[in-house]
PDB file as gemmi writes it, atoms N, CA and C in Angstrom:
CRYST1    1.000    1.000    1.000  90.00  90.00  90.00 P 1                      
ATOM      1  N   UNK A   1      52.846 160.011  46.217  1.00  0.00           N  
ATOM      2  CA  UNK A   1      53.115 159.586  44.849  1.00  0.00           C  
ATOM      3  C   UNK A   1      53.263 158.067  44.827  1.00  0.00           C  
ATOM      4  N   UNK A   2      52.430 157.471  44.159  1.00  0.00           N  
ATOM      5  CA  UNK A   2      52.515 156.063  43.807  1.00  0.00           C  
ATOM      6  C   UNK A   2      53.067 155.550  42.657  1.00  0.00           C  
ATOM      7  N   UNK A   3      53.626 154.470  42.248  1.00  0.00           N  
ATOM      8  CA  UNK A   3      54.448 153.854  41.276  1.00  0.00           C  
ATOM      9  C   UNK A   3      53.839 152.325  41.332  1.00  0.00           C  
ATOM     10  N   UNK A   4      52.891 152.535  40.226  1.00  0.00           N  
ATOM     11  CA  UNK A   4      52.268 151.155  39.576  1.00  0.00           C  
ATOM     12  C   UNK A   4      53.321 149.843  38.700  1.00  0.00           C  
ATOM     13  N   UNK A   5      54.207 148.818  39.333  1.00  0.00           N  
ATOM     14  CA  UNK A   5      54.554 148.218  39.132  1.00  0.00           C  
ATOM     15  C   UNK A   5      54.047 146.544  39.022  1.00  0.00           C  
ATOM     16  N   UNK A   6      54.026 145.951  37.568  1.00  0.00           N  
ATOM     17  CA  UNK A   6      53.206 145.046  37.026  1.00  0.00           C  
ATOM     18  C   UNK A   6      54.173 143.990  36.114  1.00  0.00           C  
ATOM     19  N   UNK A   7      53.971 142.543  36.375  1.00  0.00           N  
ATOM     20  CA  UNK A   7      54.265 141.705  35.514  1.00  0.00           C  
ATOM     21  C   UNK A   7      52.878 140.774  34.633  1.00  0.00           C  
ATOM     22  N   UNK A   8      52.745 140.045  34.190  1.00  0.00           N  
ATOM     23  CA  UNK A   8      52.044 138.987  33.711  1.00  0.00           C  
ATOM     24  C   UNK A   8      50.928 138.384  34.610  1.00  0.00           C  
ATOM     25  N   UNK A   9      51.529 138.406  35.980  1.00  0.00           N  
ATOM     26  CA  UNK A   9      50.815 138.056  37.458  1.00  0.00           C  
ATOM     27  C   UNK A   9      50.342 138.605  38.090  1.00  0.00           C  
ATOM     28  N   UNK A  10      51.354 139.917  38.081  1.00  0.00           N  
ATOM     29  CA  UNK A  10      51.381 140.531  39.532  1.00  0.00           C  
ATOM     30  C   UNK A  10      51.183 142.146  38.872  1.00  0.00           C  
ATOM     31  N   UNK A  11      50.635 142.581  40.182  1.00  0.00           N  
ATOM     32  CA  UNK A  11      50.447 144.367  39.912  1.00  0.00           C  
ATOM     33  C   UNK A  11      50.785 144.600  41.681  1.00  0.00           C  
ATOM     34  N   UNK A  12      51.827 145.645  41.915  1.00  0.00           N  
ATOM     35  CA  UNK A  12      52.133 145.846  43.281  1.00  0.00           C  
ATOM     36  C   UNK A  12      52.051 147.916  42.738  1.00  0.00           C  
ATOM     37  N   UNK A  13      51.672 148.327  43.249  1.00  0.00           N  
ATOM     38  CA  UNK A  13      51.455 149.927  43.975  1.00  0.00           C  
ATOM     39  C   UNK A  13      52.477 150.280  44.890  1.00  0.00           C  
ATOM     40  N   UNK A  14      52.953 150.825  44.742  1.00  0.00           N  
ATOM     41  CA  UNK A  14      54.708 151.329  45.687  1.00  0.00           C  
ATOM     42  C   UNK A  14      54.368 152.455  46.597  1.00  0.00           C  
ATOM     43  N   UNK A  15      54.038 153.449  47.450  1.00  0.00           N  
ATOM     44  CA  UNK A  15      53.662 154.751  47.930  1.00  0.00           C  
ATOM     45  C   UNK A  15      55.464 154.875  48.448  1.00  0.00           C  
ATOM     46  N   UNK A  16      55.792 155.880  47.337  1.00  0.00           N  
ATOM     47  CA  UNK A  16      57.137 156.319  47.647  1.00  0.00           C  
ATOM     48  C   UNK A  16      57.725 157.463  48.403  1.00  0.00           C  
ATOM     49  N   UNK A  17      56.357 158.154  48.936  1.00  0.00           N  
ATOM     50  CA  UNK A  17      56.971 158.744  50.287  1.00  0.00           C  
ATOM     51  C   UNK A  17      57.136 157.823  51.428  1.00  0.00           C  
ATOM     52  N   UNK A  18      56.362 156.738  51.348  1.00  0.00           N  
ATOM     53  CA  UNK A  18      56.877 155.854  52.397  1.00  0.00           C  
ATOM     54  C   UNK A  18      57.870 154.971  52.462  1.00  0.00           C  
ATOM     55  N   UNK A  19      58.855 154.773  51.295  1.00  0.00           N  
ATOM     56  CA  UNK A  19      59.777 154.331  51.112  1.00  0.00           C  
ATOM     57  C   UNK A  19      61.044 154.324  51.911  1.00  0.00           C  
ATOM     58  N   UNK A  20      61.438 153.864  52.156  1.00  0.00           N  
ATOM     59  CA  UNK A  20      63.159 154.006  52.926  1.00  0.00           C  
ATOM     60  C   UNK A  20      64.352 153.890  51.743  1.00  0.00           C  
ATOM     61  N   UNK A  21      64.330 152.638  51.325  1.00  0.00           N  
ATOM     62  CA  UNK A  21      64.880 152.371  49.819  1.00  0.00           C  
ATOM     63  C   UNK A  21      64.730 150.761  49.464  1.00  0.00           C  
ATOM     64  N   UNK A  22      64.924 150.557  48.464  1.00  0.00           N  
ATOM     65  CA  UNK A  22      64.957 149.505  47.853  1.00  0.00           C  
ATOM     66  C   UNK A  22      66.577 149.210  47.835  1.00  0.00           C  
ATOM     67  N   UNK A  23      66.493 147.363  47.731  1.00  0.00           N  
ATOM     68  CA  UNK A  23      67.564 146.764  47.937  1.00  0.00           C  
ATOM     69  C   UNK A  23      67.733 145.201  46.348  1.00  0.00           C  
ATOM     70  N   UNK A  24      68.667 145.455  46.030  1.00  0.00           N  
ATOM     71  CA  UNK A  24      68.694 144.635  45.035  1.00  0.00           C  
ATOM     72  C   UNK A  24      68.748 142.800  45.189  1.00  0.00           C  
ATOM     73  N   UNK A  25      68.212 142.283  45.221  1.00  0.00           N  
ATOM     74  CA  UNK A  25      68.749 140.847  45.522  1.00  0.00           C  
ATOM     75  C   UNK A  25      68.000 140.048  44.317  1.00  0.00           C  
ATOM     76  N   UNK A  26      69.795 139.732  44.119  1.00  0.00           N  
ATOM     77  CA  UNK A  26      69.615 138.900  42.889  1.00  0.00           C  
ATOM     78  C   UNK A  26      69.026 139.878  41.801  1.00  0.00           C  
ATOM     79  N   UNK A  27      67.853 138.676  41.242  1.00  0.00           N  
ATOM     80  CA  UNK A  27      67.530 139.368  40.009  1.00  0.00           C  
ATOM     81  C   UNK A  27      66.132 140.167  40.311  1.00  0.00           C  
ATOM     82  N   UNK A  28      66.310 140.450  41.921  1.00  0.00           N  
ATOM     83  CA  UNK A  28      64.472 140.700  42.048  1.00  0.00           C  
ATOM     84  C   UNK A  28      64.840 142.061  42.568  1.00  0.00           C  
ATOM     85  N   UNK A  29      64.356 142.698  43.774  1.00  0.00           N  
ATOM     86  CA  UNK A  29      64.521 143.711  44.910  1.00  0.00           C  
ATOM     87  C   UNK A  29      63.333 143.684  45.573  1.00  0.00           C  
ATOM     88  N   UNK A  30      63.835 144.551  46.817  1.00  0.00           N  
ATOM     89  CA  UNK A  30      63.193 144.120  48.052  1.00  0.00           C  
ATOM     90  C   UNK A  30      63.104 146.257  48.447  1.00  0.00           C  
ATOM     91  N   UNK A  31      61.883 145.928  48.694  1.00  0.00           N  
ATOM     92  CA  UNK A  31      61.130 147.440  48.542  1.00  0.00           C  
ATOM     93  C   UNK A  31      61.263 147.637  50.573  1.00  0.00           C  
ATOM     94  N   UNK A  32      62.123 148.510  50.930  1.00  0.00           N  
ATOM     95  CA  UNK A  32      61.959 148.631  52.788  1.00  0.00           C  
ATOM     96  C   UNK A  32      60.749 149.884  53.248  1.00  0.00           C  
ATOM     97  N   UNK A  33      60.180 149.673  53.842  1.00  0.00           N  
ATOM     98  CA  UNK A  33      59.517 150.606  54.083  1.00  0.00           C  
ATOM     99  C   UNK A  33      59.757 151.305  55.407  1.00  0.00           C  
ATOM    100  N   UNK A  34      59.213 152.527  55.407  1.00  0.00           N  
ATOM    101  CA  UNK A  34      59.965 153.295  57.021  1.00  0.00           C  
ATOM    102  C   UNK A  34      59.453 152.402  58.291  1.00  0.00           C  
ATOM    103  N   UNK A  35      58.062 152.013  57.632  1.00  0.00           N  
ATOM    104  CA  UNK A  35      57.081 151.555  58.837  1.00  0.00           C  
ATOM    105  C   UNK A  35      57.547 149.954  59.584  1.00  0.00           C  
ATOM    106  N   UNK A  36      58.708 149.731  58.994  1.00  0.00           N  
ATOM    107  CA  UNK A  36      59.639 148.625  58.711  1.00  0.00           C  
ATOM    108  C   UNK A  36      59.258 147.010  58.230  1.00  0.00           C  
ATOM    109  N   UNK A  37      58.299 147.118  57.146  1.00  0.00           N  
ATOM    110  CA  UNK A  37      57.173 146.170  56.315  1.00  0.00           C  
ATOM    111  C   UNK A  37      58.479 146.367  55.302  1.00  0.00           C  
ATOM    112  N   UNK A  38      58.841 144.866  54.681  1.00  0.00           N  
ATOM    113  CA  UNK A  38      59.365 145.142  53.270  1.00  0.00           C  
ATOM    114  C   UNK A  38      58.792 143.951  52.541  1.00  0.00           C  
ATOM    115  N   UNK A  39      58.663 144.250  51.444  1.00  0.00           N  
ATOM    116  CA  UNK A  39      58.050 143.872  49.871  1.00  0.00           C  
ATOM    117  C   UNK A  39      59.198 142.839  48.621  1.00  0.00           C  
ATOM    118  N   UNK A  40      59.307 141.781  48.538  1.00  0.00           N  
ATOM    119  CA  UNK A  40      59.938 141.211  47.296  1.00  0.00           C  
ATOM    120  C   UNK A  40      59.256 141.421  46.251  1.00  0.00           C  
ATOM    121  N   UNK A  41      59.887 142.478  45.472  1.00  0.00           N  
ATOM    122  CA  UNK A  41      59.877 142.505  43.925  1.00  0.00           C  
ATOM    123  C   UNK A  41      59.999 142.111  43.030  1.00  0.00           C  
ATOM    124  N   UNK A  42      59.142 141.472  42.254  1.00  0.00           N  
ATOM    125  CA  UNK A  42      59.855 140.637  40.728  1.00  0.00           C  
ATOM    126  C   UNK A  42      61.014 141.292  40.141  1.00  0.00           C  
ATOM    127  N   UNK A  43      61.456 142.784  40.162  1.00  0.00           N  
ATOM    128  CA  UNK A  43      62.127 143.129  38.954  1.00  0.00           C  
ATOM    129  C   UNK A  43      63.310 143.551  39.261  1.00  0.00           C  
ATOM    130  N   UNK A  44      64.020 143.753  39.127  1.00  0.00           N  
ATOM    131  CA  UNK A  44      65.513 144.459  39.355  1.00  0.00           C  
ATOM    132  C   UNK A  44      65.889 145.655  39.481  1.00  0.00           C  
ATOM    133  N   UNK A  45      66.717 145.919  40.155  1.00  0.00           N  
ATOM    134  CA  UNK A  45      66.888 147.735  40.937  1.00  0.00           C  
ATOM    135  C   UNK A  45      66.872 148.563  39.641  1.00  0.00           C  
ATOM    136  N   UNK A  46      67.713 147.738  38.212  1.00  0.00           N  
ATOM    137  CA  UNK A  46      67.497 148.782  37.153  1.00  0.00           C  
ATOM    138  C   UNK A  46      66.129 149.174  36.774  1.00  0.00           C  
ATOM    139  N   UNK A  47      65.330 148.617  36.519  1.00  0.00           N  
ATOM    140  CA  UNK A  47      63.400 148.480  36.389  1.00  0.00           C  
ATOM    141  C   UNK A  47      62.863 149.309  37.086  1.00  0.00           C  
ATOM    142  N   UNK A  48      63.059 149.252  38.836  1.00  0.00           N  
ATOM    143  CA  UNK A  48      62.867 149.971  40.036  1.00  0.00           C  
ATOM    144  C   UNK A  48      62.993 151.618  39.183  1.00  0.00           C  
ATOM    145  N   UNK A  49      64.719 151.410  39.231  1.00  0.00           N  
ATOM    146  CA  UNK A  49      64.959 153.553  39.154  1.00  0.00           C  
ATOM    147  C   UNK A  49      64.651 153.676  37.867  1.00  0.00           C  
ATOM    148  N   UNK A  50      64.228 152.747  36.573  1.00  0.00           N  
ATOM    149  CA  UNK A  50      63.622 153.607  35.745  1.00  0.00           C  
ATOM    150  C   UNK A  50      62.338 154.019  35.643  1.00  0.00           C  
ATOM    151  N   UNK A  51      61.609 153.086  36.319  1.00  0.00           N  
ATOM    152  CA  UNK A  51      60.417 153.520  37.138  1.00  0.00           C  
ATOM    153  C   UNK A  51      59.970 154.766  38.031  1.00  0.00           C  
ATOM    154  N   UNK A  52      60.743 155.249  38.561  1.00  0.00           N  
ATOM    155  CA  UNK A  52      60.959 156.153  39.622  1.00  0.00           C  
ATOM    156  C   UNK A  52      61.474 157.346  39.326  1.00  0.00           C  
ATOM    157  N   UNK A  53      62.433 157.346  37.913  1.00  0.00           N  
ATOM    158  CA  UNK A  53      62.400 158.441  37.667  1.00  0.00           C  
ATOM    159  C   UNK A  53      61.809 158.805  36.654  1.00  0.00           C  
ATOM    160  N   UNK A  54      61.188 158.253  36.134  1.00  0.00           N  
ATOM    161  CA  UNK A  54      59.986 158.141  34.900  1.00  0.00           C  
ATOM    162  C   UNK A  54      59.227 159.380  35.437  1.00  0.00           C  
ATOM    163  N   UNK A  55      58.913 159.138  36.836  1.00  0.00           N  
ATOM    164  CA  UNK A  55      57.213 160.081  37.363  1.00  0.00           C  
ATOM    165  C   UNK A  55      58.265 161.350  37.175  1.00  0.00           C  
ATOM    166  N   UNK A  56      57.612 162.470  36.685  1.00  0.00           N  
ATOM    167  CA  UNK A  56      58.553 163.810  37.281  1.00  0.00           C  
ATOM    168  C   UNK A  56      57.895 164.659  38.542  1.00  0.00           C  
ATOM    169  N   UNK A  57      58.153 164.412  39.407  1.00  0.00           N  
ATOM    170  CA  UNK A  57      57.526 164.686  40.749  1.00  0.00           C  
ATOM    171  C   UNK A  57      58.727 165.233  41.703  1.00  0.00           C  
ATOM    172  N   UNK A  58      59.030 166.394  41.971  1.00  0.00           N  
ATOM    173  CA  UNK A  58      60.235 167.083  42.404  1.00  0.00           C  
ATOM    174  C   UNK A  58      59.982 166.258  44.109  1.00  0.00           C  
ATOM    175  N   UNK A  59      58.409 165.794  44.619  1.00  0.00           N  
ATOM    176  CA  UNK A  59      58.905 165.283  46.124  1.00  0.00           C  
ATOM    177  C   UNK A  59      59.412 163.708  46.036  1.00  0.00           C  
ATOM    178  N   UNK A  60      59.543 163.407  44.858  1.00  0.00           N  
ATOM    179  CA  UNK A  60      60.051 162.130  45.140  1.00  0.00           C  
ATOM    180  C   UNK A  60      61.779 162.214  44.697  1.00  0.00           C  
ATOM    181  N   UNK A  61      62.884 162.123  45.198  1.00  0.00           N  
ATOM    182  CA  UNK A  61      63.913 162.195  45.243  1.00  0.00           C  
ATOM    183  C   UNK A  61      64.711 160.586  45.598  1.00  0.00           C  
ATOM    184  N   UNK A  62      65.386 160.007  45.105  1.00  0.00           N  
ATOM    185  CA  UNK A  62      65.791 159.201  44.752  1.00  0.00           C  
ATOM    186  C   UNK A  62      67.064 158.499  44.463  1.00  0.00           C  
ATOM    187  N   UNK A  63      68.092 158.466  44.688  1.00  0.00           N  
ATOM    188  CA  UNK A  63      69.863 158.115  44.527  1.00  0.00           C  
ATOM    189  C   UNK A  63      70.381 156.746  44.978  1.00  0.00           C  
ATOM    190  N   UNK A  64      70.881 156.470  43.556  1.00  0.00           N  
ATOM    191  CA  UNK A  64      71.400 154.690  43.295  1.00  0.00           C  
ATOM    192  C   UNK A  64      72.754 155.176  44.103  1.00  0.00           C  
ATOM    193  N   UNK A  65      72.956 154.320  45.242  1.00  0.00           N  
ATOM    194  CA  UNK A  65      74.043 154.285  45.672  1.00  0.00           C  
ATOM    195  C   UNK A  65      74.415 152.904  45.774  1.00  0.00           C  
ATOM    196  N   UNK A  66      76.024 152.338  44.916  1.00  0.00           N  
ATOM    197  CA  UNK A  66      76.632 151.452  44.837  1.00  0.00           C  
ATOM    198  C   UNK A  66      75.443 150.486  43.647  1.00  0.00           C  
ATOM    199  N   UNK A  67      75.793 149.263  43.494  1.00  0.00           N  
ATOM    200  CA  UNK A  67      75.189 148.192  42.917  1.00  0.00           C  
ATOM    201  C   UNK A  67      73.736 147.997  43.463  1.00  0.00           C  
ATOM    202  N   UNK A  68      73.877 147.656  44.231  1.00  0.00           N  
ATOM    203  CA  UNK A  68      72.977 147.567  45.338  1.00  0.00           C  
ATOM    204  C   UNK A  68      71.419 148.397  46.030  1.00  0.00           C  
ATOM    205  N   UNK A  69      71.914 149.302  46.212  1.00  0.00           N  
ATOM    206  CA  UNK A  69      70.746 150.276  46.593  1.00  0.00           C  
ATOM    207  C   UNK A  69      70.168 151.295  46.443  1.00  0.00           C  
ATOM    208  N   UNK A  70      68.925 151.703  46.198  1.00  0.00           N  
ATOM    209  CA  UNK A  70      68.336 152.982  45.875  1.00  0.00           C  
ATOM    210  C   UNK A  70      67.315 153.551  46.658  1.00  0.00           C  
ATOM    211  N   UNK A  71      68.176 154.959  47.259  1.00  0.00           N  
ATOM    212  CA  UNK A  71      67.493 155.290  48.711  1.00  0.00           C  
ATOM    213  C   UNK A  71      66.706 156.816  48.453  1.00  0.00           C  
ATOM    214  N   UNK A  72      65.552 156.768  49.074  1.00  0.00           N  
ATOM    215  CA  UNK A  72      64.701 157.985  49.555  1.00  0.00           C  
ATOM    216  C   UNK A  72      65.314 158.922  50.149  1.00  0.00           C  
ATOM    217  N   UNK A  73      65.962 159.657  49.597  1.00  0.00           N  
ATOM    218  CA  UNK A  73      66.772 161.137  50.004  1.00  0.00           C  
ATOM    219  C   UNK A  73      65.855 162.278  51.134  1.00  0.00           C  
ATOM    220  N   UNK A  74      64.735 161.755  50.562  1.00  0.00           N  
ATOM    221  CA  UNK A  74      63.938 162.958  51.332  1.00  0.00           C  
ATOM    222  C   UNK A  74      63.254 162.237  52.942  1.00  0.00           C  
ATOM    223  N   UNK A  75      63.471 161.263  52.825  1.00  0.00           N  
ATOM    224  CA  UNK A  75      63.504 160.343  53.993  1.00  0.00           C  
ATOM    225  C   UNK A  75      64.809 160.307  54.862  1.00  0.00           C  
ATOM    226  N   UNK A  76      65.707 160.507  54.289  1.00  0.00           N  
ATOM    227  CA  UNK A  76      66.935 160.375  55.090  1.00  0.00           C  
ATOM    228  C   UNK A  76      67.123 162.054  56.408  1.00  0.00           C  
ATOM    229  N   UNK A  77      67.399 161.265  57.526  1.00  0.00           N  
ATOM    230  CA  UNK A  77      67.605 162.003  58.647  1.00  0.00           C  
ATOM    231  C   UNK A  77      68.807 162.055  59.035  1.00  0.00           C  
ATOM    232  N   UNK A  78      69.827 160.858  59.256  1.00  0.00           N  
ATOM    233  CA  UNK A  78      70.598 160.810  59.974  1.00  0.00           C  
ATOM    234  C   UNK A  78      71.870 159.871  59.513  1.00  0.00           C  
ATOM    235  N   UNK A  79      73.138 160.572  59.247  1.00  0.00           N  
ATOM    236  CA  UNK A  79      74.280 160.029  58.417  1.00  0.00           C  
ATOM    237  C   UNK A  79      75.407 159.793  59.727  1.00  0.00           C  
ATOM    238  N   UNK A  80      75.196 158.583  59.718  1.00  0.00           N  
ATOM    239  CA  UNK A  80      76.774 158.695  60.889  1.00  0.00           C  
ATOM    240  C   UNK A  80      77.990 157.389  60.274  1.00  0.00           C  
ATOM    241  N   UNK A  81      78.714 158.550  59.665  1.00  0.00           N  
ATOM    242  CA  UNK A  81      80.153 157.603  59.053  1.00  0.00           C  
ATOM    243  C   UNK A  81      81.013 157.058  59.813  1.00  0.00           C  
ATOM    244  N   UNK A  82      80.936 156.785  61.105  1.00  0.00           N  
ATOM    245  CA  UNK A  82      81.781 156.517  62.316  1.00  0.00           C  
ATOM    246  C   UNK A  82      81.194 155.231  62.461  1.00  0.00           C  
ATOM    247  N   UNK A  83      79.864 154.745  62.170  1.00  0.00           N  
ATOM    248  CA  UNK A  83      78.818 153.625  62.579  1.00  0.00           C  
ATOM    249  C   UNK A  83      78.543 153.351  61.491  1.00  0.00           C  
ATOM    250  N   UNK A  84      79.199 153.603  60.212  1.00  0.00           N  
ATOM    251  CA  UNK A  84      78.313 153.450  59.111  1.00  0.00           C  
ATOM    252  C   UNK A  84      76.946 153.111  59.343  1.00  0.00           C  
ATOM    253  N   UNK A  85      75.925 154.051  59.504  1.00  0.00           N  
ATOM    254  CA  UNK A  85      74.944 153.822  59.848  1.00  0.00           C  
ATOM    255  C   UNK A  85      73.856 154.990  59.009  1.00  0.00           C  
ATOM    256  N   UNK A  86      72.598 154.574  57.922  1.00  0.00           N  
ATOM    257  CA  UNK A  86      72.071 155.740  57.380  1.00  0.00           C  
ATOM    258  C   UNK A  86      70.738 155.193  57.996  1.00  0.00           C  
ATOM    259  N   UNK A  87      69.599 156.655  58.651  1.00  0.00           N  
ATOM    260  CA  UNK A  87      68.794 156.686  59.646  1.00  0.00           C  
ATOM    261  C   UNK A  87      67.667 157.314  58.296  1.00  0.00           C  
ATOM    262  N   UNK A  88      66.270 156.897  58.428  1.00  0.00           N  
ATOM    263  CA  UNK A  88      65.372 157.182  57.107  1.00  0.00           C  
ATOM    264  C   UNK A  88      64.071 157.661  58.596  1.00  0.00           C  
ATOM    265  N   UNK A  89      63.784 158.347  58.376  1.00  0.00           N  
ATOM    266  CA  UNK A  89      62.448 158.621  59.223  1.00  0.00           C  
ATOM    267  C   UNK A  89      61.114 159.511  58.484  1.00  0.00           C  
ATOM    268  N   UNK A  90      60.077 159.314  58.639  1.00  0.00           N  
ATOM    269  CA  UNK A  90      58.666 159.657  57.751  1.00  0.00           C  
ATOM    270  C   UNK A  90      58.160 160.749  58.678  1.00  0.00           C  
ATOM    271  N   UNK A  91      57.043 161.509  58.711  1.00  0.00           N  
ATOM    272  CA  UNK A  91      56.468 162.269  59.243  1.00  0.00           C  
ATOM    273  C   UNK A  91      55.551 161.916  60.388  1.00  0.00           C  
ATOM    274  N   UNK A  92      55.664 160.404  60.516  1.00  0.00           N  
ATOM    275  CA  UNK A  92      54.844 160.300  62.036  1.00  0.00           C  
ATOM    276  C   UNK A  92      55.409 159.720  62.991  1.00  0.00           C  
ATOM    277  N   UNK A  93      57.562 159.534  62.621  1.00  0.00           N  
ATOM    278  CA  UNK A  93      58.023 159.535  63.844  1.00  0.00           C  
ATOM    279  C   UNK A  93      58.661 158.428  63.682  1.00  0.00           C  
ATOM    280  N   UNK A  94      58.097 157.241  62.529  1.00  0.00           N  
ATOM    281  CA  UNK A  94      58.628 155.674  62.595  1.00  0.00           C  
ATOM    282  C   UNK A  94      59.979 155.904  61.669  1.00  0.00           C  
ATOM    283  N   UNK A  95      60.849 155.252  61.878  1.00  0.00           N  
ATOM    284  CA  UNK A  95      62.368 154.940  61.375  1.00  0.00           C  
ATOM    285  C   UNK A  95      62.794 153.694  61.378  1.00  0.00           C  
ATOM    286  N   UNK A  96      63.758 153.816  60.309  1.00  0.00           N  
ATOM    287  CA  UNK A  96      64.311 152.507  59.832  1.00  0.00           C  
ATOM    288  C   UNK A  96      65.903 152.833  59.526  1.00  0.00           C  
ATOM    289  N   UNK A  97      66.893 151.808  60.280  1.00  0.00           N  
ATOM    290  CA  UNK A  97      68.217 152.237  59.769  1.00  0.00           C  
ATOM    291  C   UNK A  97      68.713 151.315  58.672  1.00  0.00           C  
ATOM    292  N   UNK A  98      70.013 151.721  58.241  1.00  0.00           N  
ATOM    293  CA  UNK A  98      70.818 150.674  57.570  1.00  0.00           C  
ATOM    294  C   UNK A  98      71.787 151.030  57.426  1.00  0.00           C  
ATOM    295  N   UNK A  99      72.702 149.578  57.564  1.00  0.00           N  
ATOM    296  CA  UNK A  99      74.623 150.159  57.589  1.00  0.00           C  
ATOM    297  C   UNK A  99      74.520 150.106  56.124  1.00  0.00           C  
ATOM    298  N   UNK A 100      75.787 151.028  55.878  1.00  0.00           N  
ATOM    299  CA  UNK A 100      76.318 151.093  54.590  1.00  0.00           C  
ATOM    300  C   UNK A 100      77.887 151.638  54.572  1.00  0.00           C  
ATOM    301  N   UNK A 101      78.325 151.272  53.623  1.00  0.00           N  
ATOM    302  CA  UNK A 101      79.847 151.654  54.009  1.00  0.00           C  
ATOM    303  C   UNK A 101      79.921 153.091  53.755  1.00  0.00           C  
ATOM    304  N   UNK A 102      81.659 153.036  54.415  1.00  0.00           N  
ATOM    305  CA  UNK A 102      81.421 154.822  54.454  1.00  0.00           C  
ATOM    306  C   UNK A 102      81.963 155.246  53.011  1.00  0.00           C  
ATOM    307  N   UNK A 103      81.969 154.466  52.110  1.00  0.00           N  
ATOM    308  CA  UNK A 103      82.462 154.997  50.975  1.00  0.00           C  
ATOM    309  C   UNK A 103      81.687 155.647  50.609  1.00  0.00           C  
ATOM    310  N   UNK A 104      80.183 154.433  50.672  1.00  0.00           N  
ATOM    311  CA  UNK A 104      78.795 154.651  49.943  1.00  0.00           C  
ATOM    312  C   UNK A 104      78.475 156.198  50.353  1.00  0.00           C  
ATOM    313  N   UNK A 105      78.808 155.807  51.863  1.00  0.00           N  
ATOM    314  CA  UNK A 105      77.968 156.968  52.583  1.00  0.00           C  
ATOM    315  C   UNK A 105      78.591 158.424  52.754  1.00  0.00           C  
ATOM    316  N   UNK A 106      79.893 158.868  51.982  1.00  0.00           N  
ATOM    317  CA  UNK A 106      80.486 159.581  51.708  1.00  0.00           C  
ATOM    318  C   UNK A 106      79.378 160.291  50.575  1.00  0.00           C  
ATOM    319  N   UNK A 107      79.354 159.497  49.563  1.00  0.00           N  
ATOM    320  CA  UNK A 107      78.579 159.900  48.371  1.00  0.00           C  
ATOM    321  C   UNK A 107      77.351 160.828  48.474  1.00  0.00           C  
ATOM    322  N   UNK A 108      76.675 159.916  49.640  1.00  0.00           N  
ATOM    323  CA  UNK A 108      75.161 160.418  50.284  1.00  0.00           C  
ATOM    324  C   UNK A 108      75.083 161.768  50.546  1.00  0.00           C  
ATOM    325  N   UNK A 109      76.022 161.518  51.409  1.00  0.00           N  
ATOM    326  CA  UNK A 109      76.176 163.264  52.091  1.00  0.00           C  
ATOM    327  C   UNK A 109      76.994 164.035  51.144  1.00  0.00           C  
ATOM    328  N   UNK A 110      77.697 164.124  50.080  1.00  0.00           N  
ATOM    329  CA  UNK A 110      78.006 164.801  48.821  1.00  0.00           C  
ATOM    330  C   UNK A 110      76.939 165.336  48.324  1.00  0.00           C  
ATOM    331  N   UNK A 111      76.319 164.455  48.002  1.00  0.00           N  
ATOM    332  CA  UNK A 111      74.821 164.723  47.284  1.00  0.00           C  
ATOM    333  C   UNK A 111      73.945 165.567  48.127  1.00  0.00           C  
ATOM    334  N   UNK A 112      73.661 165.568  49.582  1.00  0.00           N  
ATOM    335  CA  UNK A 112      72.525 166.292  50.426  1.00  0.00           C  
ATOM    336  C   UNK A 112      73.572 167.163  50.792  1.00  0.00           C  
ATOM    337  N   UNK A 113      74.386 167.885  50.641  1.00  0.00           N  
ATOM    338  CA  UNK A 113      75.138 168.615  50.497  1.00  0.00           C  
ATOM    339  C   UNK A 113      75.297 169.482  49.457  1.00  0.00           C  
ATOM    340  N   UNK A 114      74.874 168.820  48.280  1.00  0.00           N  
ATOM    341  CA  UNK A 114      74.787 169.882  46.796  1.00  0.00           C  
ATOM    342  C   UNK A 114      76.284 169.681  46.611  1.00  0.00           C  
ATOM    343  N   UNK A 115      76.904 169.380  46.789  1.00  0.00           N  
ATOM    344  CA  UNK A 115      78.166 168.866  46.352  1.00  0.00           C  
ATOM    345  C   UNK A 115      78.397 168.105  44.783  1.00  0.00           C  
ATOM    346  N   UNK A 116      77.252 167.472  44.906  1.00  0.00           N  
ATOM    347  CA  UNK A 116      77.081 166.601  43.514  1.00  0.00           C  
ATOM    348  C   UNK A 116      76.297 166.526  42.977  1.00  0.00           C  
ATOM    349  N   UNK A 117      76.076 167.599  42.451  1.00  0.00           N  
ATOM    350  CA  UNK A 117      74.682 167.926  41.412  1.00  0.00           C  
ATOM    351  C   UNK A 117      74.095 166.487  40.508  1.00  0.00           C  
ATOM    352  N   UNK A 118      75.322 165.250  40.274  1.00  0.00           N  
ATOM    353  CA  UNK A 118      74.492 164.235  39.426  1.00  0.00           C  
ATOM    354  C   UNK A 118      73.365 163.526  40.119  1.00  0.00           C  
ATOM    355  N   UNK A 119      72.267 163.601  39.267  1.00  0.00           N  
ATOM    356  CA  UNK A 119      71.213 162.327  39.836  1.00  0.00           C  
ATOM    357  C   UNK A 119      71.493 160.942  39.288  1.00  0.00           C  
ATOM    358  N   UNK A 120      71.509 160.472  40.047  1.00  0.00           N  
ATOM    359  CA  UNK A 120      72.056 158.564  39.343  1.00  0.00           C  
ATOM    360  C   UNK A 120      70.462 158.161  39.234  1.00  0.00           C  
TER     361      UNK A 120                                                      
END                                                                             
């Protein structure tokens, strides 16, 4: 599933199974990919997830966690709250980590848990 994102300039194509998550900076974001290639975005994480959940595509799964970040659920492998550490891996083996606090990362595993039915 792709996500055609476009300004005045620019036209960037997103392939969001390959996603890890996007990261907000500033007024732009920064697109991570598993393959560990990341992308500066003109637009802002709000732009990003209304984008993203615009497509209705049940394999693309998606959760704003904190200010900051919006991560590929269906990418996520590996939650360790001891290391604050969240592990994203794709189907041919490549991975990408990232710390996050364990507040955040409390939430995560709520959610892949069914614990918290909300989609942010």
């Amino acid at each position: 599933m792709n996500i055609t994102l476009y300004n005045r300039d620019e036209l960037f194509v997103v392939h969001l199974e390959s996603v890890a998550y996007f990261k907000a900076e500033d007024h732009f974001s920064r697109v991570f990919y598993i393959n560990g290639t990341d992308v500066l975005l003109p637009f802002g994480l709000a732009d990003i997830c209304e984008y993203v959940c615009k497509c209705d595509n049940p394999s693309v799964a998606f959760m704003r966690v904190g200010r900051s970040l919006f991560l590929n659920l269906h990418n996520v492998s590996h939650v360790n709250l001891l290391k604050e550490k969240l592990t994203f891996v794709d189907n041919y083996g490549k991975s990408v980590s990232l710390t996050v606090s364990k507040r955040l990362l409390r939430n995560v595993v709520a959610h892949l848990k069914g614990e918290d039915a909300e989609c942010e």
